[in-house]
N, C-alpha and C positions, 0 to 999 in steps of 0.2 A: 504494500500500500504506500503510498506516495500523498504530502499533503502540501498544499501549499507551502509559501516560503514562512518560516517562522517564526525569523529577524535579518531584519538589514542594518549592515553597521556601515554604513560609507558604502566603499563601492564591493564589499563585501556582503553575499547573503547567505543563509543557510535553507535548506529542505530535507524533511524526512523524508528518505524510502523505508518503510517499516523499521527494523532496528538501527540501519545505517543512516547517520546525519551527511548529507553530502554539503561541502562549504563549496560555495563557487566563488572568485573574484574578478571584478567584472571591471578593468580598467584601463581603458585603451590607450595608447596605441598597442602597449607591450607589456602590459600588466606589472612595470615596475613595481618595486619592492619600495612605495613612500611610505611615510607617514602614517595615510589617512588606510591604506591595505593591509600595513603591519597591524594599524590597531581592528581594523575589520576583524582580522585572521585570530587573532588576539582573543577578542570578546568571542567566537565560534567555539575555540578549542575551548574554550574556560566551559561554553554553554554545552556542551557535548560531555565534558568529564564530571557537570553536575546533575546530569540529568542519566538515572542509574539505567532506563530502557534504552539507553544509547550501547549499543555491543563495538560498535567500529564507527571511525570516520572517514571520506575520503576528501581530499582537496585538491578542485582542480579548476579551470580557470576559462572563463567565455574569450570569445575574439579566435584570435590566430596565433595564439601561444600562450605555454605556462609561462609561470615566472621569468621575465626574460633576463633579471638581473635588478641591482640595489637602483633607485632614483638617485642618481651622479650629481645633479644640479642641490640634492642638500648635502654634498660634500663641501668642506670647510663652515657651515653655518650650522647656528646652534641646536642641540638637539632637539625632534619633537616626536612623538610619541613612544612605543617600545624600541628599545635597539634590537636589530634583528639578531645580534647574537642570544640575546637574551628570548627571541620569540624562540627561534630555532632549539635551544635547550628547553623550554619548556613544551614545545611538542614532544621531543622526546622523551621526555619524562611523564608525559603523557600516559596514567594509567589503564587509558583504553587509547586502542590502536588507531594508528592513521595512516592510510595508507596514499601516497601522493601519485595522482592521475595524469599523464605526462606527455603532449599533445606540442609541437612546433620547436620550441626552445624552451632550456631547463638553463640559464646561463647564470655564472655570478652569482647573486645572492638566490638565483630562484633554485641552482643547483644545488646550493647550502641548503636548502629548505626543504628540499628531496633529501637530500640525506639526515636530516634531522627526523623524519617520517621515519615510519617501523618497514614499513613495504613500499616500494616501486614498481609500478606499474606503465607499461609507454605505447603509444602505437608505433609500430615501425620507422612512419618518417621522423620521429623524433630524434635532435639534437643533445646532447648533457656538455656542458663547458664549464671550464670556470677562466674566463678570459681577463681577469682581473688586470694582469699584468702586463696586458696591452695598455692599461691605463695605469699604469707604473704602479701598481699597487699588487695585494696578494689576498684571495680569499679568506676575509676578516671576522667569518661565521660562523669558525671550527670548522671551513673546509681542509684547510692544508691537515688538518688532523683528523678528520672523517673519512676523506678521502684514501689515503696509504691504509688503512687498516681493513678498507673494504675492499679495493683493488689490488692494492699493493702498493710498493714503491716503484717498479716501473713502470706502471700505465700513470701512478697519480704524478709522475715526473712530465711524465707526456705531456696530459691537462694542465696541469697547476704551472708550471716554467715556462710551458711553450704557450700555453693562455688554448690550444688548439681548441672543439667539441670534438666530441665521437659519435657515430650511429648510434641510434638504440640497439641494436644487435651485436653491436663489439659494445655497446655498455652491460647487455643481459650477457655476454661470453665471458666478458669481465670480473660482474657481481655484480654490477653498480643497479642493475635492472633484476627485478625477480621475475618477471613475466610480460608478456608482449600482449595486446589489445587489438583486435582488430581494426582496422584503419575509421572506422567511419562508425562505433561501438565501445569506444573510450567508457562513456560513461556507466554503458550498464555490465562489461565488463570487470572495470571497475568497483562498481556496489555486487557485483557477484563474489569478486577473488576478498573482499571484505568480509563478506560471510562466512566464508571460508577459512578467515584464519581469526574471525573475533573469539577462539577462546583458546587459541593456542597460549599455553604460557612457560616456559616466559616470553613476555615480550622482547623480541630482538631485537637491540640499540646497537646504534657502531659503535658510542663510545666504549661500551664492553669489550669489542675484540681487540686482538692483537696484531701488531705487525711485526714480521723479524726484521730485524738492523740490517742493512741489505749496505755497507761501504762501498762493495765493488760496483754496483748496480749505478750509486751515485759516481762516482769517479769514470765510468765508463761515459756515463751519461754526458760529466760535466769536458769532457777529451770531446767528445761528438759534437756541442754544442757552441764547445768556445767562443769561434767568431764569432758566430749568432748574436749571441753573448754579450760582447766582450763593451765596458762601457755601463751596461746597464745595472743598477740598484738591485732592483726588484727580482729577479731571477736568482739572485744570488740569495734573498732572504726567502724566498718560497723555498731553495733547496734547502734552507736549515733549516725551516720548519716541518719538510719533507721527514727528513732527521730525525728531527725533536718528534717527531708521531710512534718512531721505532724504541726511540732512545729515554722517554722521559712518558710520566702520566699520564694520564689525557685533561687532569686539571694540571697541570705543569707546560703543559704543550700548550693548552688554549693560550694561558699567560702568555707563552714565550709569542705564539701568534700575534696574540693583543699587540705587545710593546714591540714587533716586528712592522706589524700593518701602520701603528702611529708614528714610527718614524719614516715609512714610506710617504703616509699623506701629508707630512709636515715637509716634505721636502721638494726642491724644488724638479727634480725628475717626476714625479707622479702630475705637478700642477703640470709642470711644463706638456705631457702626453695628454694630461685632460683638457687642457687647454686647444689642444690638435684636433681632438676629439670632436669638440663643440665648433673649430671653427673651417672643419670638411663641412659640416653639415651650412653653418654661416656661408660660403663660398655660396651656396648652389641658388644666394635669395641673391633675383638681381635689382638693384636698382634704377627706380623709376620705370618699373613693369608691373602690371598687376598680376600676381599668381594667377589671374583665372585666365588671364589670355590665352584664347582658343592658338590651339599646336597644329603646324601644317603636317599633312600626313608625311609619312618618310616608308615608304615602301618598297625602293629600292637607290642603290648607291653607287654613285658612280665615282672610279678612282685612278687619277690619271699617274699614269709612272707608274711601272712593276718592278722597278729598283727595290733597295732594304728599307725606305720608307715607306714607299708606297706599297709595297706586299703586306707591309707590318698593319699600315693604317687600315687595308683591305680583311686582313685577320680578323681584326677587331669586330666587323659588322658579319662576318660568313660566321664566326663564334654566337652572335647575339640571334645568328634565324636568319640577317637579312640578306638579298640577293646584290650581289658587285657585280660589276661591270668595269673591269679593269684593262685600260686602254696604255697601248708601248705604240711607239714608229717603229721598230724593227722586230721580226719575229721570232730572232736570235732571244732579244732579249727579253719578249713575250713570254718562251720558252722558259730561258733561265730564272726568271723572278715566281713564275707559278709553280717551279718545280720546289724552287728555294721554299716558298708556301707548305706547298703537301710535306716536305722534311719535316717543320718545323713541328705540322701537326701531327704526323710520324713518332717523330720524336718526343714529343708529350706524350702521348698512346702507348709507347713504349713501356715510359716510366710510371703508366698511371694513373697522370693527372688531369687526361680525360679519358672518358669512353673510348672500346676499341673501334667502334665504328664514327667516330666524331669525326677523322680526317675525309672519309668519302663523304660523309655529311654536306659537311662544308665546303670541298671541294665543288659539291653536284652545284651549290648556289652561286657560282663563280662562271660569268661570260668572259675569259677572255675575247680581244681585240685589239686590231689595227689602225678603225679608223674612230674620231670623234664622233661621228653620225651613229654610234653606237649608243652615244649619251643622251640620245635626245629624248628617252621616255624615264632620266632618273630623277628622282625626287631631289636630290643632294648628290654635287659635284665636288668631289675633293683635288685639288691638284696636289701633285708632289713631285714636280721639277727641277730643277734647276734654277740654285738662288742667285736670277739675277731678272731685275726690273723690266728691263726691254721682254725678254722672254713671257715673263707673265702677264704681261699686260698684253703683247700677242697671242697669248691663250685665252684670255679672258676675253678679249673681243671676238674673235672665234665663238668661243660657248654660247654665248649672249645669242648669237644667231643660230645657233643648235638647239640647246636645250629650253625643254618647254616653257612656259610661261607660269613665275609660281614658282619652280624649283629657285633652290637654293644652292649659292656657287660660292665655295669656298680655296682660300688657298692655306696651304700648310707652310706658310713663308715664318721664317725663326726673327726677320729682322723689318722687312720691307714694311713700307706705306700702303697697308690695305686699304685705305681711303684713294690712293692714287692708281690702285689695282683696280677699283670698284669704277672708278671714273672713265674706264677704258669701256663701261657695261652701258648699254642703255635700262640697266636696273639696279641702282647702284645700291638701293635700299635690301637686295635680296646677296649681297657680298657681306661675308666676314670672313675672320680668317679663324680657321683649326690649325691652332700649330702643336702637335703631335712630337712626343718627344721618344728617342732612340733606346733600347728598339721598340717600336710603336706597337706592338702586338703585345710587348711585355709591361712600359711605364706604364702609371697609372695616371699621370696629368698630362689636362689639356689646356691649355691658353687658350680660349674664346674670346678672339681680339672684333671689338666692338664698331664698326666706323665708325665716321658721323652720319651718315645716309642709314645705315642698317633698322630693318625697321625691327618694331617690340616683338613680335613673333616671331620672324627667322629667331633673334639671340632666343627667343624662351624656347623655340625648338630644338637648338641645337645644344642645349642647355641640359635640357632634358633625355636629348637623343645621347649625351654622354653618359648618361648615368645606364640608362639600357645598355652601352657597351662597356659598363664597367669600368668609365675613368672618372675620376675626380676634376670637376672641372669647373676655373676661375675665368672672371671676363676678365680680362684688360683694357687700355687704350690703347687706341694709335699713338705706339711712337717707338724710336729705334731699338727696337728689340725687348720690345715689350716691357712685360716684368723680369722675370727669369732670366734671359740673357743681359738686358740693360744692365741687371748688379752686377752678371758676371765680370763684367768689362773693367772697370777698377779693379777686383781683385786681378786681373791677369794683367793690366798694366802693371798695376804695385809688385808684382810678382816677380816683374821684368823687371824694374825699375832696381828692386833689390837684388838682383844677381849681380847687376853694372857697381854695385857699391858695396858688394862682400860677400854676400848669402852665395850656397849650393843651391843646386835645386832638391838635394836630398836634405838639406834643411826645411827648406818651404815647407818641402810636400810631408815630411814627419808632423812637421807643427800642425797642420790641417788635420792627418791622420788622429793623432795625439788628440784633435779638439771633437773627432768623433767623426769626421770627414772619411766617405768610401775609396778616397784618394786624394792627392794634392793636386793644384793647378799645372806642374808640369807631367805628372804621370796621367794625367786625365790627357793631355796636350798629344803625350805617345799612346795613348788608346783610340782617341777621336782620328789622329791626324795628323802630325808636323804640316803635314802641307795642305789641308784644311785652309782655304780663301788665300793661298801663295797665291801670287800673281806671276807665275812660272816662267820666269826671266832669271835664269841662274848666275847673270853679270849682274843682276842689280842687287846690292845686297847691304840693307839699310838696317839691318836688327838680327837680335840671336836667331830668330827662328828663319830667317830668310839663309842666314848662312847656314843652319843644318840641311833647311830642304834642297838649297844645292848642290849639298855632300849626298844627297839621297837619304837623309834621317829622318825617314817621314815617321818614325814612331814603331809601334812593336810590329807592325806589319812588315815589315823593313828589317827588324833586329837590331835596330836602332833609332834614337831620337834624342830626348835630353839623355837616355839612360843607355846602355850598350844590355844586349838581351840576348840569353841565351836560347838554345831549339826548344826550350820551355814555355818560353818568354818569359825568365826571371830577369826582373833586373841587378844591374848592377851600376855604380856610377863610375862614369866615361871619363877616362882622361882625354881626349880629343874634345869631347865637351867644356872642357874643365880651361883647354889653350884658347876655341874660340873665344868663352867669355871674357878669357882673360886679355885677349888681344881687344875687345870692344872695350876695355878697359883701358887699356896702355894707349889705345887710339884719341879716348875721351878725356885724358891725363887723371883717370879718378884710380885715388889711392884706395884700394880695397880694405875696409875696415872690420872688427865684427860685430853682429849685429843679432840682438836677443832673440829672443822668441815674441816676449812682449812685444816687441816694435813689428814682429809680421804678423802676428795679430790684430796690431793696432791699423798695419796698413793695407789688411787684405781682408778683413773683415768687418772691422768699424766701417770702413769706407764702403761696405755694402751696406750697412745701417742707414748711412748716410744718402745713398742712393733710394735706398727705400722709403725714408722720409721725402725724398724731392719727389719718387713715382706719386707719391699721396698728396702730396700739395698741388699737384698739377693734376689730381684724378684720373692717373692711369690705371691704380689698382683701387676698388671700394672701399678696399678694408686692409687694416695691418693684416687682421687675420690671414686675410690672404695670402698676403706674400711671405708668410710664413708656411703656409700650404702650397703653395707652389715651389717652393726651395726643400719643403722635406717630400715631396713625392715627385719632384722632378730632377734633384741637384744632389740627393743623400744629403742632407742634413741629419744631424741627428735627430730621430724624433726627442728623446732625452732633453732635449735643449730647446724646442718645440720652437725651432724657427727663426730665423735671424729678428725679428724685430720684437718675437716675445724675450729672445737671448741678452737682447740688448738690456730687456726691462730690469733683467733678474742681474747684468754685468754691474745697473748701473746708468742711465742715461749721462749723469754728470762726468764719468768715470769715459763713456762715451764720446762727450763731446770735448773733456780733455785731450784726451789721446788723440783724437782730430786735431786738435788746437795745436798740440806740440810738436805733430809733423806736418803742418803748415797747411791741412785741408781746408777750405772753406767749408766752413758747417751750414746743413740745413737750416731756415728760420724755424721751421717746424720742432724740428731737433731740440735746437739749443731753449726754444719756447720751454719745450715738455718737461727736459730738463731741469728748468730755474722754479718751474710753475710746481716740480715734484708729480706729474702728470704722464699718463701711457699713450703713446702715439695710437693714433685710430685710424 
């Protein structure tokens, strides 16, 4: 028998099925873990263990998922209602059972919350995470100590460090699941397998069991994991707590948990990743557009160049469902670039990381072609040519007269005037630029460069068309080289600039590694390219890098650049590198001096602070956020450090604007404003 609901607490309700109380919570979008659900959940279990014809509970959750994890946004602000550690222990001690109903995602606090339950219960497509430590922090709910004694230490190493989920089937292969539900049957499955064990006793807690001390398991782990690693807080305190599950109590373990997890959130690592967090999601609002404006369809895409960009860019949409139409002049290289394609997806499939049949998938939705008159029924036109102004602008007069009326013509230009690409259109409103960052099938950011013509719908389209293919993606302005490359350009003058006055390039590039950087500006220079935008005149030769690409040092391709490289491509650093700089030195009478770390800091990275304060006073980029989103998913930045201009907040602005001051930069007015005012740049 089944009666109506019998209390609502918040967004929490309760219903009898005969003996079994079922708790639902009902709080959209993701049934976070607030306040106002903690105490829902709260007032149900209390109501369930005072009312003695109650035999079992389950709790489980309306919408599109369980628990999907704690509400983030009342991290650092004052407490308000139950702590969820404290909910979680008091279900388990719960002297009538509860069994947790497990539907979409179980993540972070909603995963703690499953393992504070006596039973788990999932349907198949069910998720279990505890991904905390993507947001610098560590399962603060007794999971790093719930978790090892129910699965072990190497799977809870998996979850807990690597932040991963698992299926429900490798969670029920596990432990972490006692039984599977059918997909569309949750619930009365659920008040079935309740029945079923409301008088088993004892009641089965994790905190009861045991885990063995497993050393080698951890040090295997932490050999495997390193670089991953290497840098970050918070992986390092999940794995002692790992530990501490095997090694100590389980009330000694919470503790040690507790004082683990509060100096994660007091530090500036965890604000720094939550601050990323909030401001991916920030990037995707544009300004001066109404979210509702209607989206033009996007059905099919058309992608011109089947080089390593344009392949990659084509990836992208044949991965998401939709149909390419990818256009080469020669059939040579028609050939080569869609073969290069089917590898790549090969080679995923290989490893795993998609389905075996996803390469023919995707392939089947792919036109190659010859000529442009191919393009003329796509919705969206991508170029990806060759970066030079005359070129583009002759393609783009072209398309204009090809492609239908209503589509959208984009170019993937890194540097160029899409306003002056747009003006070659008689549709200048339906141009922007997709600049697509290498390799395009892999980064996750995209530049959305805005003209002045562009109208509110193309950008909300293509705004929105990135998140379908899985990138993060920022508008910009018009102007030289957007956001992302504009900063770069300082650091790699300053980079230059410091070789000519003392620095190695294995100085530089340590210090950048050192500050959390995936490489320095000269090992980035031999991976891209030595001869990257040379103007390939080997007598003319005006700068370090004009004299390497003349020696043929184009970089690791080569086996050489700034670095000399062996049939590995390890580097090593080059005495022949070491004569030219030193001869542009003897040439320029500058006495080679030495020169700190501080000071390449101060001029290789301040001065991209500094850049990014002038893209915002000119309104290239909407938001700091931004361009802290766009340098950690397009340039490796550290997430840790959550971004050049959030890095600047936590350096220091004043500390900032000094170090400018003392190696003779003009400071932004923005800048040095924010600084004196004690204020965060926006």
């Amino acid at each position: 028998m089944t009666s109506q609901s019998i209390q609502q607490s918040g967004p929490v309700r309760t219903a009898r099925h005969g003996d079994v109380l079922v708790i639902v919570a009902d709080s959209p979008p993701v049934n976070a873990l607030g306040a106002a659900v903690r105490d829902g959940l709260e007032a149900a279990i209390k109501e369930g263990v005072a009312d003695s014809s109650i035999a079992a509970m389950v709790v489980r959750c309306d919408g599109r998922t369980f628990f999907a994890g704690a509400d983030i946004s009342e991290f650092g602000k004052p407490l308000r209602g139950v702590p969820l550690p404290d909910l979680v222990n008091m279900i388990e001690a719960s002297p009538t059972p509860v069994v947790a109903a497990i539907h979409g995602s179980a993540l972070g606090g909603g995963c703690e919350m499953a393992l504070g339950c006596h039973y788990r219960i999932a349907v198949p497509s069910a998720k279990l995470g505890t991904p905390e430590v993507k947001l610098g922090l560590l399962p603060g709910a007794g999971g790093t100590q719930r978790l090892p004694r129910l699965v072990g230490t190497g799977i809870a190493l998996e979850m807990i460090v690597l932040g991963n989920p698992v299926s429900a089937q490798k969670a029920k292969d596990a432990g972490l699941i006692d039984r599977l539900a059918g997909e569309n049957t949750l619930e009365a499955d659920a008040i079935a397998f309740a029945r079923e064990i409301a008088g088993k006793r004892p009641i089965p807690r994790v905190r009861d069991r045991h885990v063995e001390a497993d050393a080698a398991a951890i040090a295997v782990f932490r050999a495997e994991h390193r670089r991953k690693l290497s840098g970050f807080d918070a992986p390092e305190a999940c794995i002692a707590c790992v530990a501490a599950a095997a090694e100590r109590s389980f009330a000694d373990g919470l503790a040690f948990e507790r004082d683990e997890f509060m100096k994660l959130m007091t530090g500036t690592q965890s604000a720094a990743q939550r601050h990323i967090f909030f401001a991916e999601r920030q990037a995707a609002k544009i300004d001066g557009v109404d979210p509702a404006t209607p989206l033009r369809p996007i059905a099919k895409v058309g992608v011109i160049g089947a080089g390593t960009m344009g392949g990659g860019i084509a990836m992208n949409f044949l991965s998401a469902g939709v149909p390419v139409t990818i256009v080469e002049m020669q059939q040579e290289a028609l050939e080569r670039g869609t073969g290069v394609m089917r590898r790549n997806y090969e080679a995923s499939a290989a490893k795993g990381r998609i389905p075996a049949d996803a390469p023919d998938k995707a392939m089947a939705l792919l036109t190659p072609s010859l000529s442009l008159d191919a393009l003329a029924d796509c919705d969206l036109v991508i170029e990806a040519v060759y970066e030079d102004m005359s070129v583009k602008k002759e393609l783009f007069g072209k398309l204009d007269a090809i492609v239908k009326p209503g589509a959208i013509l984009a170019s993937n230009t890194s540097y160029l005037n899409v306003d002056e690409i747009a003006a070659c259109t008689q549709r200048p409103q339906d141009v922007l630029g997709m600049h697509f960052f290498s390799p395009a099938n892999v980064m996750k950011l995209l530049e959305v460069v805005r003209g002045a013509k562009t109208a509110p719908d193309v950008l909300a389209t293509v705004m929105a068309l990135a998140k379908r293919i899985r990138k993060v993606a920022v508008v910009a302005g018009v102007c030289h080289g957007f956001i992302g490359n504009r900063m770069l350009m300082p650091r790699q003058v300053e980079a230059n600039k410091l070789l000519l006055e003392g620095a190695t390039p294995e100085q530089i590039d340590r210090v950048h590694v050192a500050f959390g950087m995936p490489m320095g500006p000269f090992q980035m220079a031999d991976l891209a390219g030595v001869d990257i935008g040379w103007h390939r005149d080997p007598t003319r030769i005006e700068n370090i890098r004009d004299a390497l690409a003349a020696e043929g040092r184009w970089g690791q391709k080569k086996g050489a650049g700034f670095y000399d490289y062996d049939d590995k491509r390890r580097p090593t650093p080059s005495p022949r590198v070491a004569e030219i700089i030193d001869g542009f030195r003897t040439s320029a009478g500058t006495k080679p001096r030495a020169i700190s770390d501080g000071e390449i800091v101060a001029r290789t990275l301040y001065t991209m602070v500094n850049e990014g304060a002038l893209i915002l006073e000119e309104g290239m980029a909407q938001r700091a956020s931004d361009i802290d989103v766009v340098w950690i998913y397009g340039y490796g930045w550290p997430v840790y450090r959550g971004g050049p201009m959030f890095w600047a907040q936590t350096e220091g602005l004043d500390k900032v604007v000094a170090g400018l001051e003392r190696y003779g930069f003009p400071v932004a007015r923005s800048l040095k404003a924010a600084a004196g005012n004690g204020e965060a740049l926006k």
